[in-house]
C-alpha positions as CSV (number, residue, x, y, z in Angstrom):
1,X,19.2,1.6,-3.5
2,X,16.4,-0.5,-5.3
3,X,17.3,-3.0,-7.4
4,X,15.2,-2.9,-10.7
5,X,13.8,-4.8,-13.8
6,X,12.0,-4.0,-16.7
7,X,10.2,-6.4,-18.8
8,X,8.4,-5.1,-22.3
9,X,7.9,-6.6,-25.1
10,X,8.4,-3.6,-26.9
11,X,12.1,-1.8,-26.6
12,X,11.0,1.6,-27.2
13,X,8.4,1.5,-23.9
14,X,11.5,0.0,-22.2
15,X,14.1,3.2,-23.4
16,X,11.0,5.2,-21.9
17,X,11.5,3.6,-18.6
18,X,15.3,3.7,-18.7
19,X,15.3,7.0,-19.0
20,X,13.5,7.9,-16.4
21,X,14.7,5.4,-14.0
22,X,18.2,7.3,-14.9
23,X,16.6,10.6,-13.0
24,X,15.8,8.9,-9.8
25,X,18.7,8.6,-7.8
26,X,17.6,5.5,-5.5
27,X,16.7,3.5,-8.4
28,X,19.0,1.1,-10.3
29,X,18.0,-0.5,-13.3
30,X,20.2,-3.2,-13.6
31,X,18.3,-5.1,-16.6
32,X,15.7,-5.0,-19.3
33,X,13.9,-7.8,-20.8
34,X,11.8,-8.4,-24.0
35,X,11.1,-11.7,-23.6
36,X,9.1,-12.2,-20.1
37,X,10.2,-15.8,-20.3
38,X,13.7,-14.8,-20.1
39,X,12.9,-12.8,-17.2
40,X,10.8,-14.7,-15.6
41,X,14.5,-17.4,-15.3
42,X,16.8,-14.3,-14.9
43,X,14.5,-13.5,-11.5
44,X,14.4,-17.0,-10.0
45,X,18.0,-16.9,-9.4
46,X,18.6,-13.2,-9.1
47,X,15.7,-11.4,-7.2
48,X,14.9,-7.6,-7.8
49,X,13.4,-5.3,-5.1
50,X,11.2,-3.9,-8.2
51,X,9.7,-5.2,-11.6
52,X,8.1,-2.2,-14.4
53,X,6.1,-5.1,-16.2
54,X,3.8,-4.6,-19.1
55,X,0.3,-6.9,-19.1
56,X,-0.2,-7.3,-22.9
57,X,3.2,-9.6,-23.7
58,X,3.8,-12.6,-26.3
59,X,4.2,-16.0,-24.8
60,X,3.3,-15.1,-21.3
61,X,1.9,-12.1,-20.0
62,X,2.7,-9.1,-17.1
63,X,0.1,-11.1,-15.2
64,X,0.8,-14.5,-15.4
65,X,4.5,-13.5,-14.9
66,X,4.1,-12.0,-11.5
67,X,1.7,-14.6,-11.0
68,X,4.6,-17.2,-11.0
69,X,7.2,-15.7,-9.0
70,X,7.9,-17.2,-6.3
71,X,9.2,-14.4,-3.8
72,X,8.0,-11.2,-2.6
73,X,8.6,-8.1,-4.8
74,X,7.3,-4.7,-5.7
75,X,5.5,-4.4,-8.9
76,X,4.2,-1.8,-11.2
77,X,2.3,-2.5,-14.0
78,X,3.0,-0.2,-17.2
79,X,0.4,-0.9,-19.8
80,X,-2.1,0.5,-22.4
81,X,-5.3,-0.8,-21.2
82,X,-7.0,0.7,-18.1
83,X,-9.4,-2.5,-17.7
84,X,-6.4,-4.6,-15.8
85,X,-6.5,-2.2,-12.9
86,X,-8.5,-4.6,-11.1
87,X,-6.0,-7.4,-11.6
88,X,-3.3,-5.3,-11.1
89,X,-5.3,-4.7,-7.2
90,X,-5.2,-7.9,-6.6
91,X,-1.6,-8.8,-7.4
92,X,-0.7,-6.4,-4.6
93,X,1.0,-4.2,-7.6
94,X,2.8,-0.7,-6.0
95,X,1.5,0.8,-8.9
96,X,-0.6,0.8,-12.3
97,X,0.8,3.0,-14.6
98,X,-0.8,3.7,-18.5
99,X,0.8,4.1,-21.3
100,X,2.3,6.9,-22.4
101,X,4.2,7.0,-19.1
102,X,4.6,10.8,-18.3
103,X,7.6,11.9,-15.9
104,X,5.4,13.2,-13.0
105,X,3.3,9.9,-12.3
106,X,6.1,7.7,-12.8
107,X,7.9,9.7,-10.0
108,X,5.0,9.8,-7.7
109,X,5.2,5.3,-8.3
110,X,8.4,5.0,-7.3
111,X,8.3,7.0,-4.5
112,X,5.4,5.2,-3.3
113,X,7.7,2.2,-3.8
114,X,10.7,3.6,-2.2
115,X,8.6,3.8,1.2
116,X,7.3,0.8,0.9
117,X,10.9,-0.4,0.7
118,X,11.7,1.6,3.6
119,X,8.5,0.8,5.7
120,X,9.7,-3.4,5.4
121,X,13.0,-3.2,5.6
122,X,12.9,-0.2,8.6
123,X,14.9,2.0,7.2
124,X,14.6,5.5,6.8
125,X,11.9,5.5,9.2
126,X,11.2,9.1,10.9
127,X,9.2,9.4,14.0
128,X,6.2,9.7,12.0
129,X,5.7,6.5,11.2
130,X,2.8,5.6,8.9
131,X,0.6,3.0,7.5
132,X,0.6,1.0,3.8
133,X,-3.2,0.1,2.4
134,X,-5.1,-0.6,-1.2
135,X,-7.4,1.7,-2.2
136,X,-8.2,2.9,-5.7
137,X,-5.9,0.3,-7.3
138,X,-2.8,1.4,-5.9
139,X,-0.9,1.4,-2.7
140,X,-1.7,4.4,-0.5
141,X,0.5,5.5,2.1
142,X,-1.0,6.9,5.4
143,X,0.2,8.7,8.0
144,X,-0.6,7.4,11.5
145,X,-1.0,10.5,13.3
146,X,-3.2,11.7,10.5
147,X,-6.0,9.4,10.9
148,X,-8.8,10.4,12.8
149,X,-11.2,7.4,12.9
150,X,-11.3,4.1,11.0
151,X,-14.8,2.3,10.7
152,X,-15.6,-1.3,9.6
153,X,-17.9,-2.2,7.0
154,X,-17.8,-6.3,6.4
155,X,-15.0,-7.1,4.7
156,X,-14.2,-3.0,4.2
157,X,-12.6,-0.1,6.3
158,X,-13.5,3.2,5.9
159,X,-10.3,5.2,7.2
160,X,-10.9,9.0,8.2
161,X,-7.9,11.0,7.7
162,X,-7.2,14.3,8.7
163,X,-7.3,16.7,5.8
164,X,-8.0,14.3,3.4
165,X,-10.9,12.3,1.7
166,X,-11.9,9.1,3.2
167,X,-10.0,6.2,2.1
168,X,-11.5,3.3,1.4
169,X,-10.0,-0.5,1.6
170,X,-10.3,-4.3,1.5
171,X,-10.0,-5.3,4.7
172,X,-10.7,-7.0,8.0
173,X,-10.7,-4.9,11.5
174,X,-8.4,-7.9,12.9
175,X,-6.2,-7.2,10.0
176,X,-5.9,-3.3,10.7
177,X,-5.6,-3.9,14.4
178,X,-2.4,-5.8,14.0
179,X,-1.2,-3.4,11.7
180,X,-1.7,-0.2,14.4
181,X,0.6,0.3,17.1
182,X,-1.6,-1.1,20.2
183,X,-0.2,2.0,22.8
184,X,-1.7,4.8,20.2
185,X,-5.3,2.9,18.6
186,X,-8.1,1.1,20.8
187,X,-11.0,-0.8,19.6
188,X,-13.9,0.5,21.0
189,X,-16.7,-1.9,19.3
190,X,-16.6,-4.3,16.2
191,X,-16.8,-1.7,14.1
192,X,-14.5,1.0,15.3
193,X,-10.5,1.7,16.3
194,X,-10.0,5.5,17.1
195,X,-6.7,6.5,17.8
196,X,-5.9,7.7,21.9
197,X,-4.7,10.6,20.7
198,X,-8.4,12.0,19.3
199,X,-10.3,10.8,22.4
200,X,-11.8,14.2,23.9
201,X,-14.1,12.3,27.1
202,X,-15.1,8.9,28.0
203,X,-19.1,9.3,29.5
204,X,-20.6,6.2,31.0
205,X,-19.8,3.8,27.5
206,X,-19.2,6.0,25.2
207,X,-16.2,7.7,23.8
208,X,-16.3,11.0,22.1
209,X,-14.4,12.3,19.6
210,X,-14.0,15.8,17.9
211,X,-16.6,14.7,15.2
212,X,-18.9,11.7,16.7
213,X,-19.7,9.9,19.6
214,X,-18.8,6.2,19.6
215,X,-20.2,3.5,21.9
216,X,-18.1,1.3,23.8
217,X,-19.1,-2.7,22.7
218,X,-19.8,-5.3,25.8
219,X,-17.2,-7.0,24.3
220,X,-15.1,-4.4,24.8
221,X,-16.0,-2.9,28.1
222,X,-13.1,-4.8,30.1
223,X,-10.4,-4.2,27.9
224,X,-11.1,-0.3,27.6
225,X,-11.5,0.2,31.1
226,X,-8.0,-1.1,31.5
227,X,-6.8,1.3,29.6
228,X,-8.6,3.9,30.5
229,X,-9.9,3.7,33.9
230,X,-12.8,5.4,35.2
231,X,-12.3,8.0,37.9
C-alpha cells in the first residue's frame, strides 16, 4: 500500500483527488492539507511514499515545498499551468498532472508510481524486469527486453525500443550502464550499449544488429572479446 498526501490550497481540487484516490485500491490517502506549511511539518516527522501537490499555493509554493523536503518521495504535481512542466522535470516529479484532473490520466500517474514503488523497494517484481527514465516530463517506464539499441548523444540517450517511438532522456552512458544488468547489455563504443540478446554476428570489429551495424571502439576491443570470443 502507498501511503499518500495531498496538499491544495483549494479544498474542492483536493475532494477531486480524494475521490479518485478512493478507486485505486493500493493507494491510501491518509491526509489532506491546505496550508503547504502545515504539510510541509506534518511530513518531517511522518514521511509519505507519495505527495499530489499543487505549484500555485499561498505562503509557499508546490515547488518550493518539495524543494525542502528532506527525504526521498514520489511526487505529482496537479496544477493549472502547463509552463512548470519543466520544473516539475527537474524535481524528479512521477507525474505532472493539469487541472481539471480527469479519471483516466490520474490512473495512468499512479500506476506509474505504483512501479516505481515496486521497482525500489523490489517487490512485485516479475521476470521482466524493466527500466525507470525522464523523458517528456514524466517518468517513463521501460521494459528491458524491449529495447533494441540505446545511443549516446552528450549529455543525452536516445533509447530504441521495440514497438515504440524512440525515447529520449537526460543522461550520461555511465549512468545507463550502471542502471542495465551487465550479463544482458555491452558497450560496444562511447556512444553505444546494445543488449546481447539483439546481437545477430560479430565481423572483424563490428557488431551487427537486425537494423545497423555498430563498430567496436579501441577502447572496447578487450573487454568485448572477453565476452565474446572470437572463434
Amino acid at each position: 500500500m502507498i501511503k499518500a498526501i495531498a496538499i491544495d490550497d483549494e479544498p474542492l481540487a483536493l475532494k477531486v483527488i480524494e475521490t479518485l484516490c478512493r478507486q485505486i485500491d493500493f493507494i491510501e490517502l491518509q491526509k489532506t492539507f491546505t496550508q503547504p506549511n502545515k504539510a510541509l511539518k506534518h511530513l518531517r516527522k511522518f514521511p509519505a511514499d507519495l505527495l499530489f501537490v499543487d505549484i500555485h499555493m499561498p505562503g509557499i509554493s508546490g515547488i518550493n515545498l518539495v524543494k525542502a523536503l528532506q527525504q526521498n518521495t514520489m511526487v505529482i504535481f496537479t496544477t493549472a499551468f502547463s509552463e512548470y512542466a519543466a520544473v516539475s522535470y527537474e524535481l524528479n516529479a512521477i507525474e505532472y498532472l493539469l487541472k481539471p484532473i480527469n479519471k483516466k490520466r490520474f490512473e495512468q500517474a499512479v500506476n506509474k508510481a505504483k512501479d516505481y514503488f515496486n521497482f525500489i523497494h523490489n517487490t512485485g517484481l516479475s521476470e521482466d524486469k524493466h527500466l525507470f527514465v525522464r523523458a517528456d516530463f514524466s517518468l517513463v517506464r521501460i521494459p528491458l527486453s524491449d529495447i533494441l539499441f540505446i545511443e549516446g548523444m552528450a549529455d543525452y540517450l536516445k533509447i530504441f525500443i521495440k514497438d515504440q517511438k524512440t525515447v529520449m532522456t537526460r543522461m550520461t552512458m555511465k549512468g545507463i550502464a550502471e542502471k542495465l544488468p551487465e550479463q544482458d547489455f555491452v558497450r560496444v563504443n562511447r556512444s553505444a550499449i546494445v543488449p546481447v540478446n539483439e546481437i545477430q554476428s560479430i565481423r572483424n570489429k563490428t557488431v551487427h544488429l537486425a537494423d545497423r551495424e555498430v563498430p567496436i571502439g579501441n577502447t572496447y576491443l578487450e573487454e568485448f572479446f572477453k565476452r565474446f570470443p572470437k572463434s
